[in-house]
C-alpha positions as CSV (number, residue, x, y, z in Angstrom):
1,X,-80.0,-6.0,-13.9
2,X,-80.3,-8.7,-11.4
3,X,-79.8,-12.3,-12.6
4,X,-81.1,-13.8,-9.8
5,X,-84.2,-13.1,-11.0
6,X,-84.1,-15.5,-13.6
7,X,-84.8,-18.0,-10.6
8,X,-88.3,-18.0,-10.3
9,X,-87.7,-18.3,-6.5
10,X,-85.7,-15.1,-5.6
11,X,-88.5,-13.8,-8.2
12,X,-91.0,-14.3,-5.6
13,X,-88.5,-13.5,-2.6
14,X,-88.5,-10.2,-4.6
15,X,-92.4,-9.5,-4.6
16,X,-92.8,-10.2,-1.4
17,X,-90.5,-8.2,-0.4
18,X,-91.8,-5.2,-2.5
19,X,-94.9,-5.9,-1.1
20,X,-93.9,-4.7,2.7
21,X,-93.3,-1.1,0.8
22,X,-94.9,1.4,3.1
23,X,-96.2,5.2,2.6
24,X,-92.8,7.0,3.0
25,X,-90.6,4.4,1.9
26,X,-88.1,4.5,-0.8
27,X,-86.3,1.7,-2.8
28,X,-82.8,1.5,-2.9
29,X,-81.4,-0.1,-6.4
30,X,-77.5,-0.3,-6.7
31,X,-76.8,-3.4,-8.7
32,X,-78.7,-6.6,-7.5
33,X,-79.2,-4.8,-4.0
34,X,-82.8,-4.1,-3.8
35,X,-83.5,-2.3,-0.1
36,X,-86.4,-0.6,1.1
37,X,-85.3,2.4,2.9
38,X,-87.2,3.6,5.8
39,X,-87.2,5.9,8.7
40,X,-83.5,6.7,8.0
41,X,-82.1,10.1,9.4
42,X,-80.5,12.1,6.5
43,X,-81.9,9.4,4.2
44,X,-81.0,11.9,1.0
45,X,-76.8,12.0,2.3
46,X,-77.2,8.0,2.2
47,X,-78.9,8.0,-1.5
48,X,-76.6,10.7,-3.0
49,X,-73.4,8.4,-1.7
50,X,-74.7,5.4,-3.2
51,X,-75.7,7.2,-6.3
52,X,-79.1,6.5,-6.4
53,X,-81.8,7.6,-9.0
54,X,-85.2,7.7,-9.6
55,X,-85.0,6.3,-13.0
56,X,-83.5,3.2,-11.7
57,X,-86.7,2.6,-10.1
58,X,-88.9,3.3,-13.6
59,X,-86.0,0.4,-14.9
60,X,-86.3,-2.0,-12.3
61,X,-90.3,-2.1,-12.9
62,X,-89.7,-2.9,-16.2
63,X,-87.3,-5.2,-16.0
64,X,-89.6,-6.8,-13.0
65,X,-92.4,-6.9,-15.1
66,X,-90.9,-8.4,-18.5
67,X,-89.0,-11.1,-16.4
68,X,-92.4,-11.9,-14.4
69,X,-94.0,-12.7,-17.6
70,X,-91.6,-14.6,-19.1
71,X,-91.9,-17.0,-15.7
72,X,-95.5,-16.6,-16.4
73,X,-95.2,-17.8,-19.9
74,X,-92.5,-20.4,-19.7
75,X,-92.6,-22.3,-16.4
76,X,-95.9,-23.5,-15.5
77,X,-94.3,-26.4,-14.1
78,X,-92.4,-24.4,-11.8
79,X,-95.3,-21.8,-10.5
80,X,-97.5,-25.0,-9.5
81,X,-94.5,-25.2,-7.0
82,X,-94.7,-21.7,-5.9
83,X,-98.7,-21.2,-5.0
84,X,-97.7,-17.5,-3.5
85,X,-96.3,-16.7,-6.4
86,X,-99.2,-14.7,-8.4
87,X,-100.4,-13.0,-4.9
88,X,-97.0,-11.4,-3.9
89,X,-97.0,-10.6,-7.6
90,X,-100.1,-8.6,-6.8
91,X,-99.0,-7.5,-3.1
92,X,-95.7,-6.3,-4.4
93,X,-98.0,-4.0,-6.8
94,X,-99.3,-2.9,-3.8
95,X,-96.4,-2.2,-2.0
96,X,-94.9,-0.2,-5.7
97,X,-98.4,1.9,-5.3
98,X,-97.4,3.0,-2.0
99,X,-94.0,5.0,-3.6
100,X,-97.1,7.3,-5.2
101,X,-96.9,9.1,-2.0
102,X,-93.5,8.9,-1.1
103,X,-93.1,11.2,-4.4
104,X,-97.0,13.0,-3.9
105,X,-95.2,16.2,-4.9
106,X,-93.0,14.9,-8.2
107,X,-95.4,15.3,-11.0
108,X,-92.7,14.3,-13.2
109,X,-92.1,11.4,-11.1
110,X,-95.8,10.4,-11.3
111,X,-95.8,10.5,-14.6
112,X,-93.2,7.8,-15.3
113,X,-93.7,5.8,-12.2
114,X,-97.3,5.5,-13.6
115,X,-96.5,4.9,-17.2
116,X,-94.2,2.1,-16.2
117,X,-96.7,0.5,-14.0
118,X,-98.8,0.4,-16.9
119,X,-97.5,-2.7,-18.2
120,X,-99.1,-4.7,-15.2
121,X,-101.1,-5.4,-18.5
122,X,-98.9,-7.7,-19.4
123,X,-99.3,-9.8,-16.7
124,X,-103.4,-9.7,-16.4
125,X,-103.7,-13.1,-19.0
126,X,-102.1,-14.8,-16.9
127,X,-104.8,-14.6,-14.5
128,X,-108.0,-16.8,-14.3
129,X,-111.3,-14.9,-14.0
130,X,-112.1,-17.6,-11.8
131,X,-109.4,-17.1,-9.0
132,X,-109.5,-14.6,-6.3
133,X,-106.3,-13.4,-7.6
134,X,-107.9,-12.1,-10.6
135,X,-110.2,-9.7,-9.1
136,X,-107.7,-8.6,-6.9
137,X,-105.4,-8.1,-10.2
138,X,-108.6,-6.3,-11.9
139,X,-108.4,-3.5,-8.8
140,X,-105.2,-2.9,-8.8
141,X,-105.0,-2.8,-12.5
142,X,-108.0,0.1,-12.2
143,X,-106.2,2.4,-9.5
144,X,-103.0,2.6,-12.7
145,X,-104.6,5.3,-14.8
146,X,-102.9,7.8,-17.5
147,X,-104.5,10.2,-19.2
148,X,-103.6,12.6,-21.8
149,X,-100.7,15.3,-21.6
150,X,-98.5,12.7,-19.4
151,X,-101.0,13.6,-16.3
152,X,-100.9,10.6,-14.0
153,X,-104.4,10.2,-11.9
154,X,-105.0,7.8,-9.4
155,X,-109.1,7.0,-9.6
156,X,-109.1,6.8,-6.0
């Protein structure tokens, strides 16, 4: 996956760029090229050239998430250097809910989008009760919902 991202810097680049994901949009992942793709005629010629899948997006989250924790984890001294960097975490959540209904229609989608945006878990101790960011973390962590047979509900 990208390697980049083990600089805690393009990490951030990264969620704040996920975080300017719109209704519509869809994310591009060929290698370490992340793009958003938006408003493109014949958008689906352009994604079958370049090969892309949905399941690259369901590894990319997890990869994203795993490597945000380990920054999390191991390089307080960094993150006191990068103040955004827990908010575009949570924006770029945002902008990752917003593929929900770019693929409204793909229950099969759904399912694994949602199931890999379950392990925002992970990330929720790093969090003080005490900061805005967490009760911002707390509602996006409650709009990520499974329930049985693989159904994916959103409680909003």
């Amino acid at each position: 996956m990208n390697s980049n991202l083990l600089d805690v810097w393009n990490l951030n680049s990264l969620w704040k760029l996920l975080s300017s994901i719109k209704n519509g949009d869809k994310l591009s992942i060929r290698g370490t090229l992340i793009e958003i793709d938006r408003g493109i005629p014949l958008l689906f010629l352009k994604r079958k050239y370049y090969g892309d899948k949905r399941t690259d997006i369901f590894n990319f989250i997890d990869y994203l998430f795993e490597i945000t924790e380990h920054h999390l984890k191991n390089e307080n001294h960094v993150l006191k250097s990068v103040e955004s960097f827990k908010r575009n975490i949570i924006d770029g959540i945002k902008g990752l809910l917003n593929l929900k209904e770019t693929y409204k229609d793909d229950n099969s989608f759904l399912s694994s989008f949602y199931s890999s945006l379950e392990k925002i878990s992970l990330l929720k101790k790093y969090y003080n009760e005490n900061d805005i960011e967490y009760n911002l973390f707390i509602d996006i962590e409650s709009k990520i919902v499974l329930v049985g047979n693989n159904e994916t509900f959103d409680k909003n």
